[in-house]
DOFIRO-548739 format. One record per residue (C-alpha): x, y, z; residue number from 1; chain. Coordinates in steps of 0.25 Angstrom, whole numbers, plus 5000, padded with zeros to 4 digits. Layout:
# DOFIRO-548739
  east  north    up    k  c
     X      Y     Z  NUM  A
...
# end
This chain:
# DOFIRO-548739
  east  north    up    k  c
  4769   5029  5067    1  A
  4780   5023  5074    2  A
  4780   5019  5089    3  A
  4790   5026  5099    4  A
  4792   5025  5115    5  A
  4794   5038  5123    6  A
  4799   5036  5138    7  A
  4796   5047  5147    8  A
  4800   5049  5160    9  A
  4800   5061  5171   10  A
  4806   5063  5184   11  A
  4803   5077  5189   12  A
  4790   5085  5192   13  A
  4777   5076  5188   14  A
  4781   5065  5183   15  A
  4769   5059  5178   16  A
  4764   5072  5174   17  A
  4776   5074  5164   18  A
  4776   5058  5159   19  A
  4760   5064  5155   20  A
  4764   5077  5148   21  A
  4775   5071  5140   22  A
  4764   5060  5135   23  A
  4755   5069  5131   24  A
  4766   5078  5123   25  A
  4770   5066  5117   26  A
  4753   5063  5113   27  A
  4753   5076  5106   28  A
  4766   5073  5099   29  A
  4762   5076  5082   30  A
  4760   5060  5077   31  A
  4764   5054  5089   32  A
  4754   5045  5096   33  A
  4756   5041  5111   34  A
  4752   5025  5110   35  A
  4756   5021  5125   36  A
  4760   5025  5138   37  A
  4768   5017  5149   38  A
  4765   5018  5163   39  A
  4774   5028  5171   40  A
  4785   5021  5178   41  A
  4794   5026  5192   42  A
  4810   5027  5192   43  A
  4822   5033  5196   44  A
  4829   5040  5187   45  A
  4839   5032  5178   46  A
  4853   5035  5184   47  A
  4853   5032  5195   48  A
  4863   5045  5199   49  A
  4850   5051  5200   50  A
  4839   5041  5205   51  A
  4841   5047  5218   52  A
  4841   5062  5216   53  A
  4829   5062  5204   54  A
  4814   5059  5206   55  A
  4808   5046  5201   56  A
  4807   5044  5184   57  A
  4791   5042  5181   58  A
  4795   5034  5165   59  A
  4785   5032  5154   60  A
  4784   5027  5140   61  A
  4775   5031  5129   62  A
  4773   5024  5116   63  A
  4770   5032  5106   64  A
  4767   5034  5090   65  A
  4773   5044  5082   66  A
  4776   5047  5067   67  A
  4787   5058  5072   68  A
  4801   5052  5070   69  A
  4810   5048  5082   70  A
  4820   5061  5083   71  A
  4805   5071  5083   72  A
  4801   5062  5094   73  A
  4812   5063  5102   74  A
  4812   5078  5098   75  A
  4798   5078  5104   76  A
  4802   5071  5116   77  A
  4812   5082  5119   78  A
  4803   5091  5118   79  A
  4793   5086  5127   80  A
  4804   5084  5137   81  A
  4808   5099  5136   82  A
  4794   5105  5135   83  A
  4791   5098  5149   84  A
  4803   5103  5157   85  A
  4816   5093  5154   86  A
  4829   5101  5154   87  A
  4840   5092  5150   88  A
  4850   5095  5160   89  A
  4857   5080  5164   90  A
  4855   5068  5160   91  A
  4846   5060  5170   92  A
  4841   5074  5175   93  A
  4828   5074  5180   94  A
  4817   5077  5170   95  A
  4801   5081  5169   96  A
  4799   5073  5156   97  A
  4810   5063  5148   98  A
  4806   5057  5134   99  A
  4814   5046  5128  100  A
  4812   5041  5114  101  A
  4813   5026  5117  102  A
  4808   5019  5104  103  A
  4803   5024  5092  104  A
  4798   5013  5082  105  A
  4807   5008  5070  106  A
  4820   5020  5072  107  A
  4832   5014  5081  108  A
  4842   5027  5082  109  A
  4855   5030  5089  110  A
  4858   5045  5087  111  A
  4861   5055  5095  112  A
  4847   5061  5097  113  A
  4840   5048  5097  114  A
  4842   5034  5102  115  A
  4831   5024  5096  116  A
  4826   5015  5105  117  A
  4832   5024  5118  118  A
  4845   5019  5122  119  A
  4842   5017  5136  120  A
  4829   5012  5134  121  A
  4831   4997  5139  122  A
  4840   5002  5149  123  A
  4829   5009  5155  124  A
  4817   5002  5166  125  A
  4810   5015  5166  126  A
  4808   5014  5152  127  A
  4808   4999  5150  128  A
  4795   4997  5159  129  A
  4786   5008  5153  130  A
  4791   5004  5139  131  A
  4786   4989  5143  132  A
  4772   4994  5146  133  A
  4771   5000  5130  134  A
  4778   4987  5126  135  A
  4774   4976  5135  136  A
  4782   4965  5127  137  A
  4793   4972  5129  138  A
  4796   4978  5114  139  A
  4796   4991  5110  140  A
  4798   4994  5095  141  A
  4813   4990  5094  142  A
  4816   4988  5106  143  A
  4813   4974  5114  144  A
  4814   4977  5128  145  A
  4809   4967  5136  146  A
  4822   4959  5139  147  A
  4827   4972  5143  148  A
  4815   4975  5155  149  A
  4815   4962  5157  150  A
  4832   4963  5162  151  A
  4831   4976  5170  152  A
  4827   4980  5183  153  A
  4814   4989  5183  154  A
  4813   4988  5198  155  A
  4817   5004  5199  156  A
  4804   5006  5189  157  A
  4792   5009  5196  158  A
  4778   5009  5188  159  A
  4768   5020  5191  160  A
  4754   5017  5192  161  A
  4750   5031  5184  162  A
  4750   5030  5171  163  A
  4749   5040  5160  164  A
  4738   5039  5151  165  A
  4736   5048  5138  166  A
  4721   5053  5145  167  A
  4729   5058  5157  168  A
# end
């Protein structure tokens, strides 16, 4: 089994309610084991082009185990996106459900379909902070990530007091 991180986050319809189903899809994943769950955390959108004009981001991540290689699991993340409504229009567009394939244990890659570790993920609070709460030393497998939460500003970054369990 090897360990990977999924970021989730959603901006339109219920928030929290989607960050849910896309956990449990992922629970029922074939040899895929959900292992953790962040809290949920509050933010603008990204660009900030859009901060004004979008609703606020509710972000998660979830630690998972799985046997399936990186490329299915981004394939399965796709298709999770899709069955729950995401239409790929722009980039940045507002979404009910986004996965990101942050980490997965032992593969680093640079193609065209994948990225290992994401390329944006220490660029990123809304990412950083849930991901600290699965990894409170600040390392993730092959990513040390610490210095870079430590340097960045996560005042935009709200936490939210409901938290998604797997009994919910």
């Amino acid at each position: 089994m090897s360990e990977a991180v999924i970021a989730l986050g959603s901006n339109l319809g219920d928030r929290d309610t989607n960050l849910l189903q896309a956990v449990q899809i992922l629970s029922r994943l074939n040899r895929t084991k959900v292992i953790g769950l962040s809290s949920i955390f509050e933010s603008p959108a990204e660009n900030p082009k859009f901060a004004a004009s979008q609703d606020l981001y509710h972000n998660m991540c979830v630690k998972i185990e799985t046997e399936i290689s990186p490329m299915a699991l981004l394939g399965a993340c796709l298709g999770i996106e899709a069955a729950m409504g995401r239409v790929r229009t722009t980039r940045n567009a507002s979404r009910p459900i986004d996965l990101d394939l942050l980490i997965y244990e032992g593969v680093k890659s640079e193609s065209f379909e994948l990225t290992l570790p994401h390329p944006r993920l220490l660029e990123r609070p809304f990412v950083l902070l849930p991901l600290k709460e699965l990894y409170p030393a600040g390392r993730a497998p092959g990513v040390f990530f610490e210095p870079y939460l430590k340097d960045m500003d996560t005042s935009s970054v709200r936490k939210i007091e409901k938290k998604i369990t797997m009994e919910a």
